[in-house]
C-alpha positions in Angstrom: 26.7 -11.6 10.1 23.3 -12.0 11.1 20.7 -9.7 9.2 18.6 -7.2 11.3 15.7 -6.1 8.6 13.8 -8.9 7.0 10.9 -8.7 4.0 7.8 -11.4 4.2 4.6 -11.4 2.8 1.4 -13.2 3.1 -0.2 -14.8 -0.3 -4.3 -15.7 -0.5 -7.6 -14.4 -1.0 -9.3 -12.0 0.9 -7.0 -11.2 3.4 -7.5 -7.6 4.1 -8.3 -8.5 7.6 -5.5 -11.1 8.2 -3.5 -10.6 11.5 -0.4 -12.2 10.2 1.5 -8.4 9.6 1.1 -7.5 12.9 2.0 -11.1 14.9 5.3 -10.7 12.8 6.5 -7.4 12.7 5.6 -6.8 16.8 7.5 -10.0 17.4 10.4 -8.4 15.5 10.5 -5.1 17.0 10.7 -6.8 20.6 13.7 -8.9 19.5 15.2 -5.5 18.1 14.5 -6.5 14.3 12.6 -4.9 11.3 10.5 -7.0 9.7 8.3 -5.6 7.1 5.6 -8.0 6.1 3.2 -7.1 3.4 -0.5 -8.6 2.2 -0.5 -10.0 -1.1 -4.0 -10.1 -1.6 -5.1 -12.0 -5.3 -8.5 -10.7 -5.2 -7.7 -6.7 -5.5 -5.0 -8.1 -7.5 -7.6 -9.5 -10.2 -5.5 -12.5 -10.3 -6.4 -16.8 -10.1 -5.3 -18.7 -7.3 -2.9 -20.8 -9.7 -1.1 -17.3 -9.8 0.8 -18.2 -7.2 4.1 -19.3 -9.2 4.0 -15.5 -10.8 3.8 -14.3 -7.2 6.1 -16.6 -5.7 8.6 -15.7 -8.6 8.1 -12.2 -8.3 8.3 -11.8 -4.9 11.8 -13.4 -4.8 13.3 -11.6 -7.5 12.1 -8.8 -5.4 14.4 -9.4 -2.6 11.5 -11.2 -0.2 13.1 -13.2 2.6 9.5 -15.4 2.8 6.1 -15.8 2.2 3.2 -17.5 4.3 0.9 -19.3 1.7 -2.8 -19.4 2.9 -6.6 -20.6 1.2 -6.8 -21.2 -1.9 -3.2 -21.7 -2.6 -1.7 -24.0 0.2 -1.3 -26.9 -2.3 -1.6 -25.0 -5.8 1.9 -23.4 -4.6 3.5 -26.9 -4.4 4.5 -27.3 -8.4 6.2 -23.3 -7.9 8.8 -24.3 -5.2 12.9 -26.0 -5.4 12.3 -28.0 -2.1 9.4 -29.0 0.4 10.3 -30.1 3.8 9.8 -33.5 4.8 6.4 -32.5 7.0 5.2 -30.6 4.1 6.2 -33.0 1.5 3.8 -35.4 3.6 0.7 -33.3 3.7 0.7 -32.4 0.2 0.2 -28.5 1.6 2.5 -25.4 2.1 2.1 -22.6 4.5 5.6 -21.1 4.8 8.1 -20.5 2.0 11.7 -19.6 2.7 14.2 -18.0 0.0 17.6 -19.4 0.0 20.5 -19.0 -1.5 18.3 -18.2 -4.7 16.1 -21.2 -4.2 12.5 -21.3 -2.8 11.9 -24.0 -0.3 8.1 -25.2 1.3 7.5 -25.7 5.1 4.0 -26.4 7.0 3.8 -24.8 10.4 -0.1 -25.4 10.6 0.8 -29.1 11.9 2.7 -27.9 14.7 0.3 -24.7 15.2 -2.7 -27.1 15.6 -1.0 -29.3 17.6 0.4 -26.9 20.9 -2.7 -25.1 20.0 -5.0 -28.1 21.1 -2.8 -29.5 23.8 -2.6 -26.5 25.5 -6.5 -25.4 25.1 -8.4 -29.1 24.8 -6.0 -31.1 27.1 -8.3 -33.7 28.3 -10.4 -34.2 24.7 -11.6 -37.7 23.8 -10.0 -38.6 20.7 -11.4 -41.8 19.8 -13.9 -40.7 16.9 -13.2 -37.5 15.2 -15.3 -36.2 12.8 -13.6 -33.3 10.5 -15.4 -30.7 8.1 -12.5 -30.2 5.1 -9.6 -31.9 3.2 -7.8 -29.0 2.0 -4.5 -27.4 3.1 -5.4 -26.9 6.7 -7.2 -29.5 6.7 -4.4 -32.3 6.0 -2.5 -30.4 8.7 -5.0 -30.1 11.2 -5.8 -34.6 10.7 -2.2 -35.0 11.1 -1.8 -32.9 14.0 -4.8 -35.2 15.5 -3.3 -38.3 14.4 -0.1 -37.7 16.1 -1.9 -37.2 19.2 -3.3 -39.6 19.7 -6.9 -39.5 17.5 -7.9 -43.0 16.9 -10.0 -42.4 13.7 -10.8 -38.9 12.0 -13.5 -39.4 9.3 -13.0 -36.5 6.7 -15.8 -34.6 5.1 -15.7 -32.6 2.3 -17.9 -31.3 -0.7 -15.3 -32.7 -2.8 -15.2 -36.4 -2.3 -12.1 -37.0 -4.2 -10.1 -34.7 -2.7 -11.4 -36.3 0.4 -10.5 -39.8 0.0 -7.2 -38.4 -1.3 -6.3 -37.3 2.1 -7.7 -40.0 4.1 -5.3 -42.3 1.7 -2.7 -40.1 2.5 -3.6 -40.4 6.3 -4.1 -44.0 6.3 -0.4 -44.9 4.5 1.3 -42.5 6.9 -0.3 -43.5 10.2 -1.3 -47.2 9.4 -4.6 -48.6 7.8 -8.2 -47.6 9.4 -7.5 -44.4 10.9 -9.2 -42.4 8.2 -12.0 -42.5 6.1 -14.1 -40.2 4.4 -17.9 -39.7 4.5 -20.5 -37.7 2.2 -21.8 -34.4 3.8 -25.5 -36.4 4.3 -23.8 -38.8 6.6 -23.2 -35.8 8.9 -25.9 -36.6 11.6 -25.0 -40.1 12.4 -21.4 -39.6 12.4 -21.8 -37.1 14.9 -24.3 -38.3 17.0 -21.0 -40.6 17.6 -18.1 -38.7 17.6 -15.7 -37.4 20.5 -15.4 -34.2 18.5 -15.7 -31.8 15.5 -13.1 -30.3 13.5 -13.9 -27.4 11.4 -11.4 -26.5 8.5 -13.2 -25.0 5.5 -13.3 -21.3 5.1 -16.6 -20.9 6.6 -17.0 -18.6 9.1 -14.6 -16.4 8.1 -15.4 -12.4 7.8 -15.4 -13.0 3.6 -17.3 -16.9 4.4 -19.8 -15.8 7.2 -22.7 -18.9 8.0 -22.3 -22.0 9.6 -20.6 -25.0 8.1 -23.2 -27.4 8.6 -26.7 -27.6 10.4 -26.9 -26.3 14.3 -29.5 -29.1 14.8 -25.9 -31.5 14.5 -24.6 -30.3 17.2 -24.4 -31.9 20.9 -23.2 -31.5 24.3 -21.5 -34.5 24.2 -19.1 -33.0 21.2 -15.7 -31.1 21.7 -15.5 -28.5 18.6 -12.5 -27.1 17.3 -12.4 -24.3 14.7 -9.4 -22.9 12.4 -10.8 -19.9 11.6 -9.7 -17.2 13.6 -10.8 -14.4 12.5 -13.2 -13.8 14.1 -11.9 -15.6 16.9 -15.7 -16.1 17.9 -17.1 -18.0 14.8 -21.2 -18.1 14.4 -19.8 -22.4 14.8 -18.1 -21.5 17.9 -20.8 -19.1 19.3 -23.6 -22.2 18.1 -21.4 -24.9 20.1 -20.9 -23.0 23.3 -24.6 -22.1 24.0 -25.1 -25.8 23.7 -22.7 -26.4 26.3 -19.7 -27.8 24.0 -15.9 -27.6 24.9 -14.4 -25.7 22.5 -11.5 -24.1 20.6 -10.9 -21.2 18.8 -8.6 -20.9 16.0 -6.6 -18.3 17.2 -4.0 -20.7 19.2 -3.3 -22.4 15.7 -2.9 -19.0 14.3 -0.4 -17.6 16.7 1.6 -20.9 17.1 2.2 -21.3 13.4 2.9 -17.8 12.9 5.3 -18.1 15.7 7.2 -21.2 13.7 7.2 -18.9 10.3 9.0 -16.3 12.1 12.0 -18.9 13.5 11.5 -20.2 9.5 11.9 -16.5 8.5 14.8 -15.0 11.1 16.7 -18.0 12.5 15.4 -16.2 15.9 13.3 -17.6 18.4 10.1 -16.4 19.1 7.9 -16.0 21.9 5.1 -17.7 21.0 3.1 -17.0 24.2 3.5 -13.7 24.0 2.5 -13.8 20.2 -1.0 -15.4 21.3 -1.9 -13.1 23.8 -0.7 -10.5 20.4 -3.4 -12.4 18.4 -5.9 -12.5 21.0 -5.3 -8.5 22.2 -5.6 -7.6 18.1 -8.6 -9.9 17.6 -10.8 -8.3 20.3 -10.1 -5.0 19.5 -11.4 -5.2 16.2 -14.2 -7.3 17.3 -16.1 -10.2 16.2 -18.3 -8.8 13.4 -15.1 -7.9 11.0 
């Protein structure tokens, strides 16, 4: 018999202001469910990101239908799970874990998320050249989102060259050689003086990361920017992009539309993932952009 009261939880650091809790239990009380979904934050909890396992561990021995898994533990979490997925066994990153059957098994919704997220809000982009700011967990999701559709080359920047090239390596063997590369932060400027676009997928910009993730001076009309962050859906990046007449995207699209795949991950029920983003986007002005 299907089950009608579910437990989730959400695993990172600092996030006290995270949306997830209410995108999932107000999707659940419209489909006549109760879904209680709890903030595991590490930070209050005094604990390291590799933590995770303990918290993974802990919170299915404590009777935890799923978790969503979000910075800095998207790829720590990996060596704590029975099973990946094939997409998240691909990008080396987990958002979503689901308890079965006593196992605990890794999914990646931020693909997907990114993907509807962009279609629907940059439908007519340029994707020849793409720069993108970060190589971490949303970061491999977001360049494979772009590389399957359509992006012709994403060049991937990062303060950590090494993880960097390990994700363009990772990009170039699953979508064929040349499509990514990676580039050191001063190489900024003439990158973008040639791109399409800019994808942002570090923390900046965040209530707990506030700043912008590179120089304003970089940026041109000529450039479509996308952000992850979503909270605040109007990042100092997105506010610094528009006044300068860019095309842009928020991350609160990716936000909803990943949620929206945890909770069919979580349930087995199908979501409304309009109605979750105009959710997101009701909650996220009415706290307004300073939080």
């Amino acid at each position: 018999m299907p089950k009608d009261s579910y437990l989730a939880g959400l695993i990172g650091s600092g996030i006290g202001p995270s949306l997830s809790p209410a995108l999932h239990e107000r999707e659940a009380d419209r489909q006549g469910l109760r879904m209680l979904y709890r903030l595991i934050d590490i930070d209050p909890l005094g604990v390291p990101p590799e933590a995770v396992g303990d918290l993974v561990r802990a919170a299915r021995d404590l009777g935890f239908d799923g978790l969503n898994i979000t910075h800095p533990c998207k790829q720590l979490v990996l060596d704590h799970l029975d099973a990946l997925s094939p997409q998240a066994e691909a990008l080396g990153a987990v958002n979503t874990v689901v308890f079965q059957d006593g196992r605990a098994v890794g999914h990646n919704t931020d693909v997907t998320g990114f993907a509807a997220s962009f279609a629907r809000g940059l439908p007519d982009a340029p994707l020849d050249r793409v720069v993108q700011l970060g190589a971490g967990g949303a970061g491999a999701a977001v360049a494979h989102a772009l590389l399957t559709l359509g992006a012709g080359r994403i060049t991937v920047v990062d303060a950590l060259p090494d993880r960097a090239a390990a994700l363009a390596g990772a990009l170039n063997r699953a979508f064929g050689e040349g499509r990514a590369a990676t580039a050191s932060p001063d190489r900024q400027a003439r990158l973008l003086a040639r791109a399409d676009g800019l994808v942002h997928a570090t923390p900046t910009g965040m209530a707990a990361h506030p700043g912008l993730p590179l120089p304003a001076a970089l940026l041109h009309p000529g450039l479509w920017v996308a952000e992850v962050v979503y909270r605040p859906l109007e990042t100092e990046l997105l506010r610094t992009a528009r006044a300068l007449g860019c095309a842009t995207l928020d991350g609160g699209g990716m936000a909803a539309f990943q949620a929206a795949d945890a909770f069919r991950l979580f349930t087995g029920r199908e979501p409304d993932a309009p109605r979750m983003l105009a959710d997101l986007t009701e909650l996220a002005g009415a706290v307004g952009a300073p939080h």
